[in-house]
DRENDO-1510 file (C-alpha; in Angstrom, 1 decimal, always signed):
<recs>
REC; n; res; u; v; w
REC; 1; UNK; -45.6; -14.6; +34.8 .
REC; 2; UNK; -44.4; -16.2; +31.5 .
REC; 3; UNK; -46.3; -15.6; +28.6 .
REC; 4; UNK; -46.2; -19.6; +28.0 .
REC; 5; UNK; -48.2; -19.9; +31.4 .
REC; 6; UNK; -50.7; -17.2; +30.9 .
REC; 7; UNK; -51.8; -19.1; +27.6 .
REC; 8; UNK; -52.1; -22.0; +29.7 .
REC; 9; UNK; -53.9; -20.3; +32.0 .
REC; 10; UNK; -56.4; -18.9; +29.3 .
REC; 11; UNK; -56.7; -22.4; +27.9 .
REC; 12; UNK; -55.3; -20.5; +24.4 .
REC; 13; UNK; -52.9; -22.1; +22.1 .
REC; 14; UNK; -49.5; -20.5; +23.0 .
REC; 15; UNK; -48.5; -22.8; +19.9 .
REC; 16; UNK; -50.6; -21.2; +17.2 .
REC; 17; UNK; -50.0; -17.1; +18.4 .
REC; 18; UNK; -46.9; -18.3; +18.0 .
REC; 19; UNK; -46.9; -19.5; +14.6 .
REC; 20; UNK; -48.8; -16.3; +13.4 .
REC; 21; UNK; -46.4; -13.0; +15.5 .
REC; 22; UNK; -43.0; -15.4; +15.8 .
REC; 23; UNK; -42.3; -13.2; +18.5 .
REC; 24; UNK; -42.9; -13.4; +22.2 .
REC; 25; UNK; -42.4; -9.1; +22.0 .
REC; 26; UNK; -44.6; -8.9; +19.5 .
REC; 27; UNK; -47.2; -11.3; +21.1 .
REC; 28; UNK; -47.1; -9.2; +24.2 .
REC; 29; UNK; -47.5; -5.9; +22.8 .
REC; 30; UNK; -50.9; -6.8; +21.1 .
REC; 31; UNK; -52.1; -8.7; +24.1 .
REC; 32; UNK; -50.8; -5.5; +26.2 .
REC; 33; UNK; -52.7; -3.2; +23.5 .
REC; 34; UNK; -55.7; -5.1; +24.0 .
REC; 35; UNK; -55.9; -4.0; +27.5 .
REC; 36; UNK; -56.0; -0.5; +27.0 .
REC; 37; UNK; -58.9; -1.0; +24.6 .
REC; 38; UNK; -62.3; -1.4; +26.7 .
REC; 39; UNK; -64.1; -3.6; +24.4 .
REC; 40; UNK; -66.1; -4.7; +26.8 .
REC; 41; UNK; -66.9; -1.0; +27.7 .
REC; 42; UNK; -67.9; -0.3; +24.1 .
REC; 43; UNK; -70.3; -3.2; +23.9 .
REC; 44; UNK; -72.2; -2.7; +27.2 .
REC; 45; UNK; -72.4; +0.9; +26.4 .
REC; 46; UNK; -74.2; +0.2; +22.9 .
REC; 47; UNK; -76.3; -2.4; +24.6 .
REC; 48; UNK; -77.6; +0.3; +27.5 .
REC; 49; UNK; -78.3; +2.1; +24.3 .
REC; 50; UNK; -80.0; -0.1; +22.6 .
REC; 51; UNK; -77.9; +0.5; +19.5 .
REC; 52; UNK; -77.5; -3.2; +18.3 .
REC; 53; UNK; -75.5; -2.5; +15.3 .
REC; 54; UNK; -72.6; -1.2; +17.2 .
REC; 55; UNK; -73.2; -3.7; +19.5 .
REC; 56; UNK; -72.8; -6.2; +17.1 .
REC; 57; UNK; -70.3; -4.7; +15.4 .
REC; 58; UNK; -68.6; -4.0; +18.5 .
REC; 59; UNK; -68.8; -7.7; +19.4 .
REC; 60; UNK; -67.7; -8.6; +16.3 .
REC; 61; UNK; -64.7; -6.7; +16.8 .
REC; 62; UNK; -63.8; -8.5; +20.3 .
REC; 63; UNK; -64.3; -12.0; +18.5 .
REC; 64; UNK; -61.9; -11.2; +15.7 .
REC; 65; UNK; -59.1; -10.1; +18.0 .
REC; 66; UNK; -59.9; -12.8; +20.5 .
REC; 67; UNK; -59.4; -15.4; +17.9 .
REC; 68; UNK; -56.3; -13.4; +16.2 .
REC; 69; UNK; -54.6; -13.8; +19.5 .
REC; 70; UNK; -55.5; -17.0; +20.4 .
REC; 71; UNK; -57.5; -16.1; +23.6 .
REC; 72; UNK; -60.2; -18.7; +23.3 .
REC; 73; UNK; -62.4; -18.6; +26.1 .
REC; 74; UNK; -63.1; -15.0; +25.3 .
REC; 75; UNK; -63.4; -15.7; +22.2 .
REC; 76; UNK; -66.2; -18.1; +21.8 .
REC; 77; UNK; -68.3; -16.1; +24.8 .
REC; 78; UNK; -67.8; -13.1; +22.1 .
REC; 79; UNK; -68.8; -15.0; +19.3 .
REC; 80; UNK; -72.1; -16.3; +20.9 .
REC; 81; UNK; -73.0; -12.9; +22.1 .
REC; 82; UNK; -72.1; -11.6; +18.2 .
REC; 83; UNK; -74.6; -14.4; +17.2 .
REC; 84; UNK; -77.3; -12.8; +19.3 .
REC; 85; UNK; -76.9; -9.8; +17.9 .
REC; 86; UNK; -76.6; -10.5; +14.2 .
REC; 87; UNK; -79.7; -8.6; +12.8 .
REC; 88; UNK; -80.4; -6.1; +15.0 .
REC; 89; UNK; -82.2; -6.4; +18.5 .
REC; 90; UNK; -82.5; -9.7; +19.5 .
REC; 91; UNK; -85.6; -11.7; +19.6 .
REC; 92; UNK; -84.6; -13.5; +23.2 .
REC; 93; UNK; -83.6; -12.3; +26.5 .
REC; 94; UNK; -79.2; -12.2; +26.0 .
REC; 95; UNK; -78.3; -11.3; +29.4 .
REC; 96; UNK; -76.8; -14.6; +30.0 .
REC; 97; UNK; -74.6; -14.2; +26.9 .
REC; 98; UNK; -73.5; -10.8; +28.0 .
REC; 99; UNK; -73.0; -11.8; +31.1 .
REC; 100; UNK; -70.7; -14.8; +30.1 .
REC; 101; UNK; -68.3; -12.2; +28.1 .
REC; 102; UNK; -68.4; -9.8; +30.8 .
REC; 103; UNK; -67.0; -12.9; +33.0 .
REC; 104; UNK; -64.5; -13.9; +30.6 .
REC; 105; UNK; -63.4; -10.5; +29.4 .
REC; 106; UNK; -62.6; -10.0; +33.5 .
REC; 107; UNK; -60.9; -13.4; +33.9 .
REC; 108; UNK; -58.8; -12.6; +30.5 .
REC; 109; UNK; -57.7; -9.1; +31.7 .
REC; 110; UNK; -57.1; -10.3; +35.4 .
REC; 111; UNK; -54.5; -12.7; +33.4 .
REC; 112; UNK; -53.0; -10.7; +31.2 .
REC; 113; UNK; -52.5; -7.9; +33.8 .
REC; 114; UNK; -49.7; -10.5; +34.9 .
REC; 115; UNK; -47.8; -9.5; +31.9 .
REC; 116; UNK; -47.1; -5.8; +33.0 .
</recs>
């Protein structure tokens, strides 16, 4: 699949990535890094442990990249959960916000898996 189409796909701005790396290569290799990270991993493991702060900060980290490569559906589930989390424990139940990045994290590596 063509990176063009896997942005369409995502409903992320080929456009803008664009604009930032110039380079389809260089696009692709931080998408194909991303993948090997786990982020998703590293956030439901702080949350098991109740360790908010890496949580957060772990969130925070998904959010940033998200938005550095343009993969926006992620990217505002990860921001919303981040949100949540700002502070410390949260005061409401966030299940449905962790459950909403789990989804999208999923549906974004199921794409991007099209690029290996």
């Amino acid at each position: 699949m063509e990176l063009k189409q896997v942005y369409e796909q995502l409903s992320g701005s080929y456009e803008s990535v664009m604009s930032r790396l110039m380079t389809e290569e260089r696009v692709k290799k931080y998408l194909l890094k991303f993948l090997d990270q786990k982020m998703d991993c590293l956030i439901l493991s702080a949350l098991e442990a109740e360790d908010y702060e890496t949580a957060f900060r772990e969130a925070h980290n998904l959010k940033g990249v998200c938005a550095n490569l343009n993969l926006d559906r992620l990217q505002i589930s990860a921001s919303e959960l981040t949100e949540a989390l700002r502070g410390g424990k949260p005061e409401a139940d966030i299940t449905p916000l962790v459950e909403a990045v789990k989804a999208d994290y999923r549906f974004t590596v199921e794409a991007l898996e099209n690029l290996r």
